[in-house]
PDB file of N, CA, C and O in Angstrom, chain B, residues numbered from 101:
ATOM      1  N   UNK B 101     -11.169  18.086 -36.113  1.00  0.00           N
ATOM      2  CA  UNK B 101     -11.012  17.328 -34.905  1.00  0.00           C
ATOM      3  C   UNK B 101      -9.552  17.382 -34.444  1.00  0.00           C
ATOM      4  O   UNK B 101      -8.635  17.278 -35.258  1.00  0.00           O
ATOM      5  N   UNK B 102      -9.315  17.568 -32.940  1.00  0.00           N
ATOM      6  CA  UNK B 102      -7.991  17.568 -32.894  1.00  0.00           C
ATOM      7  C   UNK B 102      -8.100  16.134 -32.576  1.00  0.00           C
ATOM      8  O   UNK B 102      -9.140  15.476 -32.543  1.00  0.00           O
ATOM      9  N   UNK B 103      -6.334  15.543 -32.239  1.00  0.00           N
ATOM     10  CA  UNK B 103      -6.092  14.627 -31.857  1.00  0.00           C
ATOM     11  C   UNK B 103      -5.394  14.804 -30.761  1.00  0.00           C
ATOM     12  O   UNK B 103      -4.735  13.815 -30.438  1.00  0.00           O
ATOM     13  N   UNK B 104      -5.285  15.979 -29.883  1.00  0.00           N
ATOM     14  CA  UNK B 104      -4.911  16.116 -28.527  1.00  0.00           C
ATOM     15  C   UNK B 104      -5.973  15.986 -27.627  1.00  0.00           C
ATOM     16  O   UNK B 104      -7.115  16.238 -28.010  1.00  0.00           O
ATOM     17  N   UNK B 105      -5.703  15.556 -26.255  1.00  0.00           N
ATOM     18  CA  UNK B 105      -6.459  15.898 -24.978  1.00  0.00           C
ATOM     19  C   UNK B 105      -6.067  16.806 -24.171  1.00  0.00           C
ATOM     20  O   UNK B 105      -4.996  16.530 -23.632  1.00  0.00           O
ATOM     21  N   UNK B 106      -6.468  17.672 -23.913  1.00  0.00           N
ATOM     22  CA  UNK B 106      -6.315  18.460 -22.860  1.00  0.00           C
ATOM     23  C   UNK B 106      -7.041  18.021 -21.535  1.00  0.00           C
ATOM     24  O   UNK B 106      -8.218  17.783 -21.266  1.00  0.00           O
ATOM     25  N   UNK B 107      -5.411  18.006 -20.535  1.00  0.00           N
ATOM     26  CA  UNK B 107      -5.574  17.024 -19.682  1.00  0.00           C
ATOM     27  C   UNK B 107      -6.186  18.437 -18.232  1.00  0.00           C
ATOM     28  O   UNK B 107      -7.210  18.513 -17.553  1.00  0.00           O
ATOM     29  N   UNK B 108      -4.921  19.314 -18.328  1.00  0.00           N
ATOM     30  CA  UNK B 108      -4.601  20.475 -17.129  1.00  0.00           C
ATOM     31  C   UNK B 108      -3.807  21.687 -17.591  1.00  0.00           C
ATOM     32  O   UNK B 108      -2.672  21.581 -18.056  1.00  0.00           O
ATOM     33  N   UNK B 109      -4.524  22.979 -17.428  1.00  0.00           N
ATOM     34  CA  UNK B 109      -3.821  23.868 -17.421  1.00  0.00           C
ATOM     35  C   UNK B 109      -3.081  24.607 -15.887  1.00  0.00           C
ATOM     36  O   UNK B 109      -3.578  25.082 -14.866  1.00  0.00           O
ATOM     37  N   UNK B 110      -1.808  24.421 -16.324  1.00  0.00           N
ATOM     38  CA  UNK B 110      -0.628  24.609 -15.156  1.00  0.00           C
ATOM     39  C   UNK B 110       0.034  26.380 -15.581  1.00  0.00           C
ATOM     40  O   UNK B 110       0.930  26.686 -16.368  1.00  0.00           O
ATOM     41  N   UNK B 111      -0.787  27.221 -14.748  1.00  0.00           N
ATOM     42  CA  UNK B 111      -0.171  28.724 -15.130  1.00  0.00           C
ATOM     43  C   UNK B 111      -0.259  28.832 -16.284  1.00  0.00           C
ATOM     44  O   UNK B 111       0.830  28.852 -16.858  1.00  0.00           O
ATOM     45  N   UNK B 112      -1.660  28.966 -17.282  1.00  0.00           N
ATOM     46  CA  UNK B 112      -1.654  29.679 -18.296  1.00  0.00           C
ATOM     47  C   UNK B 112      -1.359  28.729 -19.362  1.00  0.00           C
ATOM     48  O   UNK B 112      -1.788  29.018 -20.479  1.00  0.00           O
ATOM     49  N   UNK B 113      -0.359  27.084 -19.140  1.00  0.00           N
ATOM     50  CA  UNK B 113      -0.014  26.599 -20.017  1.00  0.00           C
ATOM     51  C   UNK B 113      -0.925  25.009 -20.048  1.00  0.00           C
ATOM     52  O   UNK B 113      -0.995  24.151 -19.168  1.00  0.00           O
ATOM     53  N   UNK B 114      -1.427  25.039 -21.157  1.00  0.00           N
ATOM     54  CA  UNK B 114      -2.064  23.607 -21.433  1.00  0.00           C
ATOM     55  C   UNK B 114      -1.213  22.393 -21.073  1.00  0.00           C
ATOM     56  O   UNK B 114      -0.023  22.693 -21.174  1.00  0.00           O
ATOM     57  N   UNK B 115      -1.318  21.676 -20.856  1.00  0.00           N
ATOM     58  CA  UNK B 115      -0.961  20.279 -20.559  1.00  0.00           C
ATOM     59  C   UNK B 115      -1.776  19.213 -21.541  1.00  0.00           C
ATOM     60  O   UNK B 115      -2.882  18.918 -21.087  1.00  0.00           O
ATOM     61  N   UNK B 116      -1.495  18.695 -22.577  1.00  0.00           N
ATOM     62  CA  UNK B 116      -2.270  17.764 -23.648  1.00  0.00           C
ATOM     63  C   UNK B 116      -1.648  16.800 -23.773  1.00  0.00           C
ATOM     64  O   UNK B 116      -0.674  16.631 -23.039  1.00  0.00           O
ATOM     65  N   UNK B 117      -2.004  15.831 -24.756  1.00  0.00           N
ATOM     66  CA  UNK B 117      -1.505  14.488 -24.428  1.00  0.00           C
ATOM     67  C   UNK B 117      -2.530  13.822 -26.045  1.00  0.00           C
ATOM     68  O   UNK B 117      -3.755  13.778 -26.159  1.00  0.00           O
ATOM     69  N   UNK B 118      -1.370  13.357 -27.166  1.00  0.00           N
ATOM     70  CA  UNK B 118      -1.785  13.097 -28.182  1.00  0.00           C
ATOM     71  C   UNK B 118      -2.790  12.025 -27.668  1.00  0.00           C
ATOM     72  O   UNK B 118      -2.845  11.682 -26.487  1.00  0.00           O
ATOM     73  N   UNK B 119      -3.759  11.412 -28.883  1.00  0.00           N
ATOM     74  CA  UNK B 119      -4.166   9.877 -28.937  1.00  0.00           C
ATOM     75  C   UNK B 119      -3.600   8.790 -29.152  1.00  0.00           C
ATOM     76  O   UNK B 119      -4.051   7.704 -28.789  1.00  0.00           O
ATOM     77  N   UNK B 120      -2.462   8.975 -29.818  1.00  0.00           N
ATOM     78  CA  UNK B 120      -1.620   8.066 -30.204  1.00  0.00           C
ATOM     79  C   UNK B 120      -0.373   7.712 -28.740  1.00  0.00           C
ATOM     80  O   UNK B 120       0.481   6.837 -28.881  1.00  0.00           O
ATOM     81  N   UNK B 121      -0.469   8.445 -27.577  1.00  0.00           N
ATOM     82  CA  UNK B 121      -0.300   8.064 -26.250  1.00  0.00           C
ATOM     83  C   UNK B 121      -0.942   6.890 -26.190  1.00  0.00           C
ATOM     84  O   UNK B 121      -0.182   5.988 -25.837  1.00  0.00           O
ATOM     85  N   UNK B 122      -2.047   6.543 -26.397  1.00  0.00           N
ATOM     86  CA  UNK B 122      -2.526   4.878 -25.461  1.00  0.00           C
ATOM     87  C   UNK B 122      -1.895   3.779 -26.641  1.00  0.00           C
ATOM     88  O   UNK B 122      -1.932   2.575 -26.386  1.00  0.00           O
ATOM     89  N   UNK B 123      -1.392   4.203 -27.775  1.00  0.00           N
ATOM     90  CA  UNK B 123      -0.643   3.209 -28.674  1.00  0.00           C
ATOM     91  C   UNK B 123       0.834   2.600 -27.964  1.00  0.00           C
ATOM     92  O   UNK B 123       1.474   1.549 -28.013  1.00  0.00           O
ATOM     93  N   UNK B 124       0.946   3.902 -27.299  1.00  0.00           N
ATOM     94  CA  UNK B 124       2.548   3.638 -26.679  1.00  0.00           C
ATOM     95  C   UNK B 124       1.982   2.864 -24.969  1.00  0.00           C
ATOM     96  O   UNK B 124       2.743   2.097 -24.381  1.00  0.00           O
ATOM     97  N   UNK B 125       0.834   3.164 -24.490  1.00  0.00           N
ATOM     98  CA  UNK B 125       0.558   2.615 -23.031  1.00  0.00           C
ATOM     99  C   UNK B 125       0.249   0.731 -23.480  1.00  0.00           C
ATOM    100  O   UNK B 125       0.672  -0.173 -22.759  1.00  0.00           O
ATOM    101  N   UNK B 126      -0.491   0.497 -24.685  1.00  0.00           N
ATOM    102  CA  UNK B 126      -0.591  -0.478 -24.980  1.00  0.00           C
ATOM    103  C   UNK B 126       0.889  -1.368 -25.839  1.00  0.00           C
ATOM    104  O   UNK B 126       1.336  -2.482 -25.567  1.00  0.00           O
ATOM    105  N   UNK B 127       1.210  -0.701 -26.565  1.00  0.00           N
ATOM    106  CA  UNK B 127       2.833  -0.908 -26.484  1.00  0.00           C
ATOM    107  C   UNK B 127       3.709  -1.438 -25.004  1.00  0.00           C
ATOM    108  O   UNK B 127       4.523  -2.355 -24.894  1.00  0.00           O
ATOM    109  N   UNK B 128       3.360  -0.792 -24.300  1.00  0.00           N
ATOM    110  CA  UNK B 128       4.132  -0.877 -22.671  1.00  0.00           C
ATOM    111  C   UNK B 128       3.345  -2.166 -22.324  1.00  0.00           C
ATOM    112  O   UNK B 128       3.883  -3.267 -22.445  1.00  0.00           O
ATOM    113  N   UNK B 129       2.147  -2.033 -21.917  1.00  0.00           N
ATOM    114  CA  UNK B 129       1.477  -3.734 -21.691  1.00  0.00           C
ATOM    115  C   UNK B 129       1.935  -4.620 -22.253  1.00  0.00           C
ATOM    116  O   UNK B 129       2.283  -5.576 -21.560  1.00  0.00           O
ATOM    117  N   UNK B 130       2.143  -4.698 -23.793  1.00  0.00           N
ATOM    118  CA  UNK B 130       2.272  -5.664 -24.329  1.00  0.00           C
ATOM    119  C   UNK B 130       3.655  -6.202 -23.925  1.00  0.00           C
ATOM    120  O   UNK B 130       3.684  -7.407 -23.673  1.00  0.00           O
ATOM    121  N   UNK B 131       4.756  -5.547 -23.824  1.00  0.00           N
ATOM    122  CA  UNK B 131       6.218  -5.466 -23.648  1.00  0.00           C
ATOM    123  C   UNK B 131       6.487  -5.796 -22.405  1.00  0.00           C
ATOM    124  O   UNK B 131       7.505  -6.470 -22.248  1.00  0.00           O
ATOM    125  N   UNK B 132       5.873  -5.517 -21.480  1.00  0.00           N
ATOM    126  CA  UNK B 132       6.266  -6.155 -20.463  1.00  0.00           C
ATOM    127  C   UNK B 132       5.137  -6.959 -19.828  1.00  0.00           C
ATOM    128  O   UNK B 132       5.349  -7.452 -18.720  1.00  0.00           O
ATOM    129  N   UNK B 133       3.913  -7.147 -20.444  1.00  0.00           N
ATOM    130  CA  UNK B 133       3.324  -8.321 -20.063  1.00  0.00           C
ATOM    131  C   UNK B 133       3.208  -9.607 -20.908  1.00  0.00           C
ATOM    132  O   UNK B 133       3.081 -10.713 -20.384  1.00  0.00           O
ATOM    133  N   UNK B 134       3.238  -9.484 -21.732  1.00  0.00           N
ATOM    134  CA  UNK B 134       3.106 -10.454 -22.782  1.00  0.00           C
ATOM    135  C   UNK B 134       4.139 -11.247 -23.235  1.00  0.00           C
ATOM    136  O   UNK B 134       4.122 -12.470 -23.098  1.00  0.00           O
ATOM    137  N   UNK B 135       5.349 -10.434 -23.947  1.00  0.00           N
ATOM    138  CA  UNK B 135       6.390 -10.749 -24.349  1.00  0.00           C
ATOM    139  C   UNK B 135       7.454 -11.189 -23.271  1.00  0.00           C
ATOM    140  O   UNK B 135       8.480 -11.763 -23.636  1.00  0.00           O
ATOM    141  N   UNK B 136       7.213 -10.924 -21.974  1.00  0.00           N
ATOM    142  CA  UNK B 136       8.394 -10.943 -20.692  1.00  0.00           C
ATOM    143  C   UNK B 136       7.791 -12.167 -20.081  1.00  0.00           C
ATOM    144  O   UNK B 136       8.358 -12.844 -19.224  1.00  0.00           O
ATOM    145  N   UNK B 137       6.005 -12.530 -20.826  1.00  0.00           N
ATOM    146  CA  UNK B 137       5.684 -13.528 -19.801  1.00  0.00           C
ATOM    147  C   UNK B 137       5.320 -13.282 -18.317  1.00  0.00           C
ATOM    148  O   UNK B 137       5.479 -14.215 -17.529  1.00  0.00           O
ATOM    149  N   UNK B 138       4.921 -12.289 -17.950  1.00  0.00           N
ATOM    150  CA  UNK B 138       4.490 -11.577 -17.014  1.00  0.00           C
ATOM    151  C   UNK B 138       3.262 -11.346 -16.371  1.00  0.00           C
ATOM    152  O   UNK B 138       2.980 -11.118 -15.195  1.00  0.00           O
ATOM    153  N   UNK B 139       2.502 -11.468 -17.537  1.00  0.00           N
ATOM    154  CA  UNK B 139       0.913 -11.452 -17.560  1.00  0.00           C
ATOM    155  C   UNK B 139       0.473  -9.648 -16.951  1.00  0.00           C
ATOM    156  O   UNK B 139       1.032  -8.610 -17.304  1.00  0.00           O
ATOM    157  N   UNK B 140      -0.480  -9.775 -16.143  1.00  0.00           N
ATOM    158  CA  UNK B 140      -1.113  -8.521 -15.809  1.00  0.00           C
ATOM    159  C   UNK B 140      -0.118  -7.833 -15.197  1.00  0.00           C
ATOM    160  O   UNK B 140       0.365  -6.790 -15.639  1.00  0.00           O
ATOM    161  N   UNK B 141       0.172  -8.321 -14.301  1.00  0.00           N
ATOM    162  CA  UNK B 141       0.953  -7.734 -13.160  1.00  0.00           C
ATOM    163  C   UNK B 141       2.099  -6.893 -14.200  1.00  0.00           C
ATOM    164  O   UNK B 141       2.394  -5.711 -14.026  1.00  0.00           O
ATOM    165  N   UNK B 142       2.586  -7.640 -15.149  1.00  0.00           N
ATOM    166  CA  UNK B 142       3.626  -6.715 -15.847  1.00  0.00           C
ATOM    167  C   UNK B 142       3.410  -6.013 -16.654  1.00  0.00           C
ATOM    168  O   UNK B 142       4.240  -5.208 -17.076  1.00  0.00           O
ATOM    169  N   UNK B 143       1.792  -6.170 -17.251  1.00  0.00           N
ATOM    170  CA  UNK B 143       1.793  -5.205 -18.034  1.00  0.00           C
ATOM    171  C   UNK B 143       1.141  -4.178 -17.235  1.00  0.00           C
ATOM    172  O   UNK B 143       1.206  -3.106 -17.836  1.00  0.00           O
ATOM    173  N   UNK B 144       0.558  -4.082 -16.158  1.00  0.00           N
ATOM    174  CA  UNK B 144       0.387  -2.907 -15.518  1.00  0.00           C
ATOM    175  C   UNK B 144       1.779  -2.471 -15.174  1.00  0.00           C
ATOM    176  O   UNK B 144       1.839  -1.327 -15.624  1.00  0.00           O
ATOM    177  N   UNK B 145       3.007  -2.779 -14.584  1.00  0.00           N
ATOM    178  CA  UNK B 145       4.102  -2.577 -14.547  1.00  0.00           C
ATOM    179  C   UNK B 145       4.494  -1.313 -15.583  1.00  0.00           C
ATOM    180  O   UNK B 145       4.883  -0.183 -15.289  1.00  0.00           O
ATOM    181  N   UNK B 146       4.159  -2.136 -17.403  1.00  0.00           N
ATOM    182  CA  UNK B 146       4.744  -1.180 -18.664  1.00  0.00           C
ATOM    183  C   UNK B 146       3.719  -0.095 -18.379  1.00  0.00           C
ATOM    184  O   UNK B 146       4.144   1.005 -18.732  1.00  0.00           O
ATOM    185  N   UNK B 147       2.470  -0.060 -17.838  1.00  0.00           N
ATOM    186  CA  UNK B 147       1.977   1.262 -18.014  1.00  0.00           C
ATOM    187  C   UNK B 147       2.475   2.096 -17.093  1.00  0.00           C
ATOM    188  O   UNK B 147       2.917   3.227 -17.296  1.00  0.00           O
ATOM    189  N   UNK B 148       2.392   1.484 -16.013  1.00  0.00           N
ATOM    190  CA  UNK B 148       2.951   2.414 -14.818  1.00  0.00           C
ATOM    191  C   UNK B 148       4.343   3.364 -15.401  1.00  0.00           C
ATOM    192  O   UNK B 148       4.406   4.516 -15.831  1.00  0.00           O
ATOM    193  N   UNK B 149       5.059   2.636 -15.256  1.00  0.00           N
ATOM    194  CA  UNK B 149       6.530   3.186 -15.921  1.00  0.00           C
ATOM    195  C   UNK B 149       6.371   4.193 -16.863  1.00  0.00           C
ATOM    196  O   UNK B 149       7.009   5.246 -16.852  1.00  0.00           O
ATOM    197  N   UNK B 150       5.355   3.818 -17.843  1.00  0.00           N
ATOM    198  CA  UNK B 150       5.105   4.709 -18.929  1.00  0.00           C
ATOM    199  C   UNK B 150       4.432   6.247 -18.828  1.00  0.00           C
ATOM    200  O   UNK B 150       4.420   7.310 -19.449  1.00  0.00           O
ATOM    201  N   UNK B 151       3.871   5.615 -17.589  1.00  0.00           N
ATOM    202  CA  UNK B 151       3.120   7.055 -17.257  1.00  0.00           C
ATOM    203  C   UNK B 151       3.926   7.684 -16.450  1.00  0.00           C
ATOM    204  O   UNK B 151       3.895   8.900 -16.637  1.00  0.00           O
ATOM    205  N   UNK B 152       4.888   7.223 -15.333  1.00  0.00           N
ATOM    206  CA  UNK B 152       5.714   7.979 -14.896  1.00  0.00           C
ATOM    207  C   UNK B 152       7.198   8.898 -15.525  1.00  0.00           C
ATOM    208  O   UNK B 152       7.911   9.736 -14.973  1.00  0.00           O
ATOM    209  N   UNK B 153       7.235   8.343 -16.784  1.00  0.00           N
ATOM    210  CA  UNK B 153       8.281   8.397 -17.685  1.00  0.00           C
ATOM    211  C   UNK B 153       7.692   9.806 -17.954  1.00  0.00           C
ATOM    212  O   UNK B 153       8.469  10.737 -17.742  1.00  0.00           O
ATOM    213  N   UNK B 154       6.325  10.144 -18.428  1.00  0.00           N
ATOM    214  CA  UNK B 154       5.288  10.905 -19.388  1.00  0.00           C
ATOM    215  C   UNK B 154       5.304  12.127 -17.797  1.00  0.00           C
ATOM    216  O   UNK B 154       5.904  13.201 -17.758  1.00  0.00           O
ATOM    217  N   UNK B 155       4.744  11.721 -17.041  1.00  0.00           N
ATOM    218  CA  UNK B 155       4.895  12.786 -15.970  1.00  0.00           C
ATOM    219  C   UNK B 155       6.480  13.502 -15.771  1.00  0.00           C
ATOM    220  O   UNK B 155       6.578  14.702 -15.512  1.00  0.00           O
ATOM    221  N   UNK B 156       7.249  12.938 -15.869  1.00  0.00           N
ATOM    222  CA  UNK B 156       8.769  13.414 -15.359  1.00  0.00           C
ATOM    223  C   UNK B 156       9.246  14.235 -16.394  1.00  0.00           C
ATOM    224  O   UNK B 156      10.079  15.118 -16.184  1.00  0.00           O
ATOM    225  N   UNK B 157       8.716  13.972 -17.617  1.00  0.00           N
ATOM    226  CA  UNK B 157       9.034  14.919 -18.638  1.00  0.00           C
ATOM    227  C   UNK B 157       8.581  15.994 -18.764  1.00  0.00           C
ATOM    228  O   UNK B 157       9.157  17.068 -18.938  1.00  0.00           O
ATOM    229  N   UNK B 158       7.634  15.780 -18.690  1.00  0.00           N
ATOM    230  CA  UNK B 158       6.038  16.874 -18.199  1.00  0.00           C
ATOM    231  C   UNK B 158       6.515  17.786 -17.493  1.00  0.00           C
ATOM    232  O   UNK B 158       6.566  18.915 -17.979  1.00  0.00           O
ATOM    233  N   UNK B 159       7.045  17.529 -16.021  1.00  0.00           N
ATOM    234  CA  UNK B 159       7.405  18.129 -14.933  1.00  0.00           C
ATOM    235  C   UNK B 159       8.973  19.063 -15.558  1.00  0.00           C
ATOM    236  O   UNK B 159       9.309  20.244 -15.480  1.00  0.00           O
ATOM    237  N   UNK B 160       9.405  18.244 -15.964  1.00  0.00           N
ATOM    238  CA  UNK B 160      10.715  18.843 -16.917  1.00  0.00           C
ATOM    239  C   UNK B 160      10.729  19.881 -17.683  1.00  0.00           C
ATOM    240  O   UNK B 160      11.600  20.751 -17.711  1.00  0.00           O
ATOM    241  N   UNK B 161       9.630  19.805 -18.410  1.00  0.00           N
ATOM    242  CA  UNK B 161       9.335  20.860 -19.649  1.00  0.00           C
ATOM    243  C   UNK B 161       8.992  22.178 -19.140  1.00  0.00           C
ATOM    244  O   UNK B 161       9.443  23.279 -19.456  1.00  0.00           O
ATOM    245  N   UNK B 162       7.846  21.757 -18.044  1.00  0.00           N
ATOM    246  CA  UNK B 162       7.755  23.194 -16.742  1.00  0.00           C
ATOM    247  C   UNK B 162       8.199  23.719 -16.279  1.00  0.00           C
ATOM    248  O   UNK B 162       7.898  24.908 -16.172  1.00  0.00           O
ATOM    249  N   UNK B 163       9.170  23.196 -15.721  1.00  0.00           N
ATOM    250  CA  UNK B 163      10.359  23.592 -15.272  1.00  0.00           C
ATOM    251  C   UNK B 163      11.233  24.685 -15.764  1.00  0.00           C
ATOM    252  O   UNK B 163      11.852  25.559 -15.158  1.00  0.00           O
ATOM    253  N   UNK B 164      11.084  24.318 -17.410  1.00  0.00           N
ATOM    254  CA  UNK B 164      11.751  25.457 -18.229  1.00  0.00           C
ATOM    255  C   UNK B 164      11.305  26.385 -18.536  1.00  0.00           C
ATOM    256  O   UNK B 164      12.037  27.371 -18.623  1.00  0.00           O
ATOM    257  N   UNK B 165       9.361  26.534 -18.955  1.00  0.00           N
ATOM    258  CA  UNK B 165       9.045  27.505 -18.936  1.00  0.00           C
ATOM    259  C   UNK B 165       8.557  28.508 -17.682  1.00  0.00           C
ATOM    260  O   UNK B 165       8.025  29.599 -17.887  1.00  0.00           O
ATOM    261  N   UNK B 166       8.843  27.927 -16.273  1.00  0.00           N
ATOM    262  CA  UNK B 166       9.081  28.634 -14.936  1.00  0.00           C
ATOM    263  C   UNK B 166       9.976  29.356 -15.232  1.00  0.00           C
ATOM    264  O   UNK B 166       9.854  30.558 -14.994  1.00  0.00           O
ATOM    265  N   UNK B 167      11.106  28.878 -15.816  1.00  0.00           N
ATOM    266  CA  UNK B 167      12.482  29.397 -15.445  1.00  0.00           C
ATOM    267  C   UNK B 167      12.836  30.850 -15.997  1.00  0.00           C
ATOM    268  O   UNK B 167      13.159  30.912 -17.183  1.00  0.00           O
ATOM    269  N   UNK B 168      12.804  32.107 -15.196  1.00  0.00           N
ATOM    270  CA  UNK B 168      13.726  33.094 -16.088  1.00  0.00           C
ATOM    271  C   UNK B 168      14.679  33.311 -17.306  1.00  0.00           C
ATOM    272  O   UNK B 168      15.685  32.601 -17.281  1.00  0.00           O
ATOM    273  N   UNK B 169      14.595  33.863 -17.997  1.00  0.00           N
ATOM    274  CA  UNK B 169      15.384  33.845 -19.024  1.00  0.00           C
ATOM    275  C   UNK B 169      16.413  34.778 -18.466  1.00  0.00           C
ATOM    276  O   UNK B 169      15.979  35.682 -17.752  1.00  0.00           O
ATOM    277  N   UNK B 170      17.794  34.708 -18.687  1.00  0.00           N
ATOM    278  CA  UNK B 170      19.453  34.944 -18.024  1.00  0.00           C
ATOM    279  C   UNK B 170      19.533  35.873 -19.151  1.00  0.00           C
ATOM    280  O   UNK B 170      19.460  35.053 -20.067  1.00  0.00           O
ATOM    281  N   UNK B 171      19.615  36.809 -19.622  1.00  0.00           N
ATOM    282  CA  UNK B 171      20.573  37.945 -20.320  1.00  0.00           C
ATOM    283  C   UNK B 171      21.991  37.847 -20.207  1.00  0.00           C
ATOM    284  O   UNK B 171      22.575  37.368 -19.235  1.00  0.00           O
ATOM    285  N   UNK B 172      22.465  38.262 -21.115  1.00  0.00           N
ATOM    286  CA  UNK B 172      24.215  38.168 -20.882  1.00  0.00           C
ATOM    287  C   UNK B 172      24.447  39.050 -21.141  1.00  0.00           C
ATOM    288  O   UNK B 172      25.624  39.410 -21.121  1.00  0.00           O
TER     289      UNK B 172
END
């Protein structure tokens, strides 16, 4: 069994996403809804963030394997 999801393949390259991701989305709820006193509204807040955090990196990592490799 794996413990990845395969979410999207972007040019050839998988895009996955462990299980232990919704440990860290529920982590984020808890942290900013619970503990901040926030209730829903903030813990949708920690997911949001969390998932945009997870996309920007995402987008980052692509970025590099777009990128030409430079010879010197």
């Amino acid at each position: 069994m794996s413990w990845s999801l395969k979410l999207i393949r972007i040019r050839g390259i998988d895009i996955k996403v462990h299980l232990t991701f919704v440990l860290i989305l529920v982590w984020a709820a808890y942290r900013w809804g619970v503990s901040q006193g926030a209730g829903a509204t903030g813990a949708l807040f920690g997911i949001l963030v969390t998932l945009l955090l997870f996309v920007c990196v995402t987008l980052h990592e692509l970025a590099h394997s777009f990128t030409p490799c430079a010879t010197m």
